[in-house]
N, C-alpha and C positions, 0 to 999 in steps of 0.2 A: 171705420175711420171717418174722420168730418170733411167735407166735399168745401167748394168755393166758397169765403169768407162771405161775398157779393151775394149768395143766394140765401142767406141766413142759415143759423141751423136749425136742429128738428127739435133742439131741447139743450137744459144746460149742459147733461153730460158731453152731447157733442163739441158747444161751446168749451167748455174745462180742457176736451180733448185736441182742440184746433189748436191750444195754445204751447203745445209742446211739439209741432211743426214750423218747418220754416220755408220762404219760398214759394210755387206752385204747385205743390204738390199732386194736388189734385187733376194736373194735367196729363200723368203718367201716369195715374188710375193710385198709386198707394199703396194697395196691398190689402190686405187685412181681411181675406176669406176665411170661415166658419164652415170646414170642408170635411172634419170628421167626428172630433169629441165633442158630445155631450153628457151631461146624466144631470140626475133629480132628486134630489130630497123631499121628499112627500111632507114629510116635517117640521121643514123650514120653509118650504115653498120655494124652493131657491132652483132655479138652471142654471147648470156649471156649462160655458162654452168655451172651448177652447179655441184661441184666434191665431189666424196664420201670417205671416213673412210678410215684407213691406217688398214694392217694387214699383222701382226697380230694386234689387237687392242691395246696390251700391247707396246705402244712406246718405254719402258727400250730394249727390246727382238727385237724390230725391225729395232730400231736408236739406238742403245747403244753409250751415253755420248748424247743425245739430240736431239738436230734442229727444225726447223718449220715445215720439211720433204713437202716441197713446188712437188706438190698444193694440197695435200690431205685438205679435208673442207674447200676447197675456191672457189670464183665467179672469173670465166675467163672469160674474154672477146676476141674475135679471129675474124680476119675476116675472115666470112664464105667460101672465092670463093681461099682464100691460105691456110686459119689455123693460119695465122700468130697470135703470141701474140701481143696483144697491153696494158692490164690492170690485175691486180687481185688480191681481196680482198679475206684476208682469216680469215674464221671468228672463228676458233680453232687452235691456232697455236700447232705442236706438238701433232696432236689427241690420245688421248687414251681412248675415252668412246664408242667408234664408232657415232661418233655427224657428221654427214654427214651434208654438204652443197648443198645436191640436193633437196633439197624441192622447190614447187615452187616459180617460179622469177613472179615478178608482173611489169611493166611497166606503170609509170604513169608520170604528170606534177603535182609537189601540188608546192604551193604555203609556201615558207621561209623564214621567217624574212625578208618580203615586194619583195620576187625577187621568180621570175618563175624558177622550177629546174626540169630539165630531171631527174627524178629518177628510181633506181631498189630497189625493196622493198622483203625482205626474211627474213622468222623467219624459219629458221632451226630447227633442233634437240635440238642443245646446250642451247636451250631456251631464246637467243636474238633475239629480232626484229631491223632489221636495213636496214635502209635508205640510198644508196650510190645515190653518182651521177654517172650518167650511160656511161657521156661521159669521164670520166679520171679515176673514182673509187675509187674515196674521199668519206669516210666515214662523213657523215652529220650529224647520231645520231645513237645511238642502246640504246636500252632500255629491261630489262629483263620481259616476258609477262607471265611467270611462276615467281614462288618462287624457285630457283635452291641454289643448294650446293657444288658444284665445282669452283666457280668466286662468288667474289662480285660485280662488275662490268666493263662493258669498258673503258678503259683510255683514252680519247679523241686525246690526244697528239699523241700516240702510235697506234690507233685504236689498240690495244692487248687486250683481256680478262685479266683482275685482277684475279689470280689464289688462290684458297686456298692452302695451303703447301699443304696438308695432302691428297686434291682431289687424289693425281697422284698413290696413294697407292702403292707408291714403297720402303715405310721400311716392305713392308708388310704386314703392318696390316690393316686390310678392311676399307671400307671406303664407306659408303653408301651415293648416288648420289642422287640427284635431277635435271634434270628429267634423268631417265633410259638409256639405248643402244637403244629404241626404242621411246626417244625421247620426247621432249613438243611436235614438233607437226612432223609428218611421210609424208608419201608420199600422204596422202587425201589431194586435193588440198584447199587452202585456197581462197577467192574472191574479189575483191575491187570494190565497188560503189562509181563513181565520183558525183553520184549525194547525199552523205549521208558522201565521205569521208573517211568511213572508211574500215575496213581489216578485213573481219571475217575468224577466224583460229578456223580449228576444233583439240583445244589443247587435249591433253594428259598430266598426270598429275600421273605419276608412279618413284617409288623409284625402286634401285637397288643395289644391294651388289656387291665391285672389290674389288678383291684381286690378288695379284701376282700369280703364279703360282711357285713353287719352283724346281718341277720338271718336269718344261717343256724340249720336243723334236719333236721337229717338225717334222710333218710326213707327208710327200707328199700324196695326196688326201682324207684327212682327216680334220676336220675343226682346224685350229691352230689360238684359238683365245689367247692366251698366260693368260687366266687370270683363278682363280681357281673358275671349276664349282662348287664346294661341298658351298664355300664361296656364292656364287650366287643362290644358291638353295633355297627351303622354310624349313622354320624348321619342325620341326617332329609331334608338337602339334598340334592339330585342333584347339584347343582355340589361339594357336599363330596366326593360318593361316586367320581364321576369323579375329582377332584382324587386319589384315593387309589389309582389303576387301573394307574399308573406303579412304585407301592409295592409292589404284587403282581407280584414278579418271578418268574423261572426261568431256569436258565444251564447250562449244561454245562462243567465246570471240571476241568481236566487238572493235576492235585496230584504235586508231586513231591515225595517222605515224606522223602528225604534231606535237602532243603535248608527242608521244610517251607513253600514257596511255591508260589504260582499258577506254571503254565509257561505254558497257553492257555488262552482263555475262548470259549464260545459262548454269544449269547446268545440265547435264544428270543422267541418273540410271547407268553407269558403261563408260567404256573406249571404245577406238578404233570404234571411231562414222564416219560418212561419211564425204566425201566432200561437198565444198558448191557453191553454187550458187546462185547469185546476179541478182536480173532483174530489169528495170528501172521505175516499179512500186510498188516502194519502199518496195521490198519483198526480200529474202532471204529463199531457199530449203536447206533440209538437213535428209539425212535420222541417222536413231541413232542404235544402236546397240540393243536397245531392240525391233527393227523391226518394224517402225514407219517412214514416211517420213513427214515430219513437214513443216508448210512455216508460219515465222514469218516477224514480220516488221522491215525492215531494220535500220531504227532509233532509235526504239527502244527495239527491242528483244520482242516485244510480239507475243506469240503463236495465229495464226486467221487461222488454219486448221494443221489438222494430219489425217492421212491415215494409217492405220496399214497390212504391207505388209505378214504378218508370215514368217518373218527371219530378221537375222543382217542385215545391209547396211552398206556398207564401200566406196564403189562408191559415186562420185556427181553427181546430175541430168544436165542436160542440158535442154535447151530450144530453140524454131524453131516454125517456122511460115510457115504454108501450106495453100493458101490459102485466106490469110488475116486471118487465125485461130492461136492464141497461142497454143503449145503441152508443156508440160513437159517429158523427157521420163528419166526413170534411168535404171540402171542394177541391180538387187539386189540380193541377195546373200552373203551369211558368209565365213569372211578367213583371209589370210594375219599372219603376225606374232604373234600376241598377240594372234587372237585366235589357232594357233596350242602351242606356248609356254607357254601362261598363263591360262592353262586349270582351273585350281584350281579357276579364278578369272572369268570364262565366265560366262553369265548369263544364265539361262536357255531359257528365249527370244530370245536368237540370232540365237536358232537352232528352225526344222533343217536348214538345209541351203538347201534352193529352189533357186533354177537360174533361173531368169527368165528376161525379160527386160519388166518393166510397163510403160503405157503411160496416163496422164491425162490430159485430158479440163475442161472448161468451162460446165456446162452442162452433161457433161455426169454422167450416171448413174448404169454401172456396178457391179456384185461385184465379188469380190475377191475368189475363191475357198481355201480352209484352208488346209495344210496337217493333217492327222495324224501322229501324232510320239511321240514314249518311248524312252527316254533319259537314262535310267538307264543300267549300264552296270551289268552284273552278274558276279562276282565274283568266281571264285571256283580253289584254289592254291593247287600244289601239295605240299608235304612235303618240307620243308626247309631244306637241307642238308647240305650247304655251310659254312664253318667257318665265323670268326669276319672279317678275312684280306682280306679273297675272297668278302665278303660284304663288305669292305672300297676300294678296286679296282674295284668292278661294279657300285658302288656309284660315283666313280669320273670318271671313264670309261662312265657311261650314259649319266652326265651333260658336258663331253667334246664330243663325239659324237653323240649320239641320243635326247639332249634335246631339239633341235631343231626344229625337226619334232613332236617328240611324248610327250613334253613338260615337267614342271619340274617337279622333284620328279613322272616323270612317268604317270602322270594326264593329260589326253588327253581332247582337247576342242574338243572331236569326227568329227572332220572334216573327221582324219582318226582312224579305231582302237583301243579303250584303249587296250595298249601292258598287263593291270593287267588282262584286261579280256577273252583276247586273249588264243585260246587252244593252241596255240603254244609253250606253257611257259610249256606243262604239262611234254613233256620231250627233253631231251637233243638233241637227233637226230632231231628229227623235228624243233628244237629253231634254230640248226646249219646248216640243209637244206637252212633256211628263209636268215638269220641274214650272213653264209658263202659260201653259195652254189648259193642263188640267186633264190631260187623256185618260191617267189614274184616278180619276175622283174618287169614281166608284169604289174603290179599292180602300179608299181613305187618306190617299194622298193630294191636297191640297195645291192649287193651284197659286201661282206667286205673280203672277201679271200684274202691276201696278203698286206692287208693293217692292219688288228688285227690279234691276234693268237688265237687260238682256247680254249685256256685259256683263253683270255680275253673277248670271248665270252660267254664263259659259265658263267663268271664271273658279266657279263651286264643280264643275267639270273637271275641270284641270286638273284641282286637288284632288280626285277622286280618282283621276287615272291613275295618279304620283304612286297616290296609295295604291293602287292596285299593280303596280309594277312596282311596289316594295314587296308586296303580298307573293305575288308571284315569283320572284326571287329567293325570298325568305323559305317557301314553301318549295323550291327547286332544291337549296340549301338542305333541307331537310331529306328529302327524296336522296340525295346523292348520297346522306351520311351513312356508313356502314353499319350495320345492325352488327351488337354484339351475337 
């Protein structure tokens, strides 16, 4: 993205692209990271990069009066040996859900309305699948491969998303998304088989609460995602929370780019499943989150082998030949965003998390060694001390800087620590050693000294006892109920 007007730019494309900002952009950094797709045409000489999410998220707060804010969510084309721009499709104009364009680029020839077409094939975040051509960047088709609730569709004319008013939640009043900040489908790569056609995406299928923020301030080294965490949080009920558990989906969806429809569907036991892998005997790999590496048939989505790893898979396998021998190997192991933020929705399957990298043949006959692991975290909160206001300031203090890491409403998918179970919550010095002094560094936990005040620490306290004397209640509640 192009940085302060006052220091010139570096060329006209950045000047072209200054001018669909508005504001100071540039003061809140913008966004526009180059954090996963690429690919190359040797042929055309062209690098496809896929660009990511504006930020703050909230466009009002970043662009104030508008713009496309060029090239945050778009496909650029550059040639690699200057940079030079030569094309670029953007497939969110205006981001404000964090709908990143870096998911992967697929490079293929399909065949169109009787004529051979170079194409780049990308189903984003924002939940459209779309087909450009790779030599000028003409939009050919986009078709939606979710059910979304932010657009009704793309305008061909325009190649622009058909927005809903009411998506942009800027009279303030929330506005629940389909798909989420983290997307129909993320960073697990998706795969194309020229011999079957189609495009297996391992989608994602989660809702999300945006609202404005009313009392935004942006605070250098802190997360400023402009939108209100309390609004974005889970409600307080367990019968709501559960009610919501169905809503946290995951699917494995076999995309045909010519007709722009579903061909097959797979559906999973929860979200945030692996990448996949396409081999030229008509199979397709894929590990799933409930810790299983699976290989179905390419045409038609039937299950003909699973492997059950003891943990999540988020990686895709790969395959190689030593030999004259097939291998499959993957990496396998639990993480990534969903499960450190949507603890409340992980499954007990996907932990714990074992890293390891497996390898399968033909023939072979090993087995698997199993971990043992207790999943349950113990409970035990000191007294609650803190008033109503000091609990509605750590309530929005948490979900604006620590939901991140240690997830919503507090509820850790134990990657790292549940902060409810943690004895560090038992008193104050010891909460502010951690949380301002930095005692966990080492650990990877980041120190907050001049960036909160020490009341606002104590305050992210509070909410975290709250929680953990909901936890502990909830989980007494359970203990008491009668086993059929």
């Amino acid at each position: 993205i192009p940085g302060n007007p006052e220091h010139g730019f570096e060329n006209e494309t950045m000047a072209m692209a200054a001018k669909t900002w508005n504001g100071k952009w540039w003061e809140m950094g913008g966004g526009g990271t180059v954090w996963d797709a690429m690919a190359y045409d040797p042929e055309l000489d062209l690098l496809y990069i896929g660009v990511g999410n504006g930020t703050p998220w909230n466009q009002r707060l970043r662009s104030p009066g508008g713009g496309d804010n060029l090239f945050l969510s778009s496909i650029v084309a550059l040639r690699p040996d200057s940079g030079e721009y030569v094309w670029h499709y953007q497939t969110t104009p205006g981001e404000t859900w964090d709908y990143t364009a870096t998911q992967h680029i697929i490079l293929a020839d399909l065949e169109l309305e009787g004529k051979t077409r170079k194409v780049l094939m990308q189903a984003p975040k924002n939940g459209f699948f779309y087909v450009l051509d790779r030599t000028d960047g003409t939009l050919l088709s986009a078709n939606n491969y979710i059910d979304i609730t932010w657009a009704t569709h793309v305008d061909m004319a325009t190649g622009r998303p058909v927005e809903v008013p009411e998506a942009r939640f800027y009279d303030d009043n929330p506005f629940t998304v389909f798909p989420s900040y983290l997307g129909g489908h993320n960073w697990h790569p998706m795969s194309y088989s020229p011999d079957t056609g189609l495009v297996y995406i391992p989608v994602l299928d989660i809702p999300a609460n945006y609202g404005g923020d009313p009392n935004f301030n942006y605070r250098p080294g802190l997360t400023n995602l402009g939108i209100d965490g309390i609004v974005g949080s889970l409600p307080d009920a367990q019968a709501e929370r559960d009610a919501m558990r169905p809503l946290v989906a995951g699917r494995l969806v076999a995309w045909n780019p010519v007709t722009q429809q579903e061909a097959w569907r797979v559906e999973h036991s929860g979200s945030w499943n692996g990448g996949l892998l396409s081999t030229a005997s008509n199979l397709i790999f894929q590990g799933t989150a409930d810790g299983q590496l699976v290989a179905y048939t390419a045409d038609k989505g039937e299950k003909v082998w699973e492997f059950p790893v003891a943990t999540g898979i988020v990686a895709p396998p790969i395959s190689y030949e030593i030999d004259g021998e097939q291998y499959i190997s993957i990496n396998v192991g639990w993480g990534g965003a969903f499960a450190l933020v949507f603890g409340e929705f992980v499954q007990p399957e996907s932990l714990p998390n074992v890293n390891r990298i497996l390898t399968f043949k033909l023939g072979a006959d090993r087995e698997l060694s199993m971990p043992q692991w207790q999943s349950r975290v113990k409970f035990n909160p000191p007294e609650q001390t803190a008033d109503a206001s000091t609990l509605t300031l750590g309530y929005k203090l948490y979900h604006d800087i620590c939901m991140g890491c240690h997830g919503l409403n507090a509820v850790s998918g134990l990657l790292i620590p549940d902060l409810r179970g943690s004895p560090w919550i038992q008193q104050s010095e010891g909460w502010n050693s951690v949380v301002m002094e930095g005692a966990l560094r080492k650990n990877g936990m980041a120190a907050f000294k001049g960036l909160i005040s020490e009341q606002e620490s104590l305050a992210i306290r509070a909410y975290v006892i709250q929680q953990s004397w909901r936890a502990l209640k909830l989980q007494g509640a359970e203990t008491d109920t009668p086993k059929p």
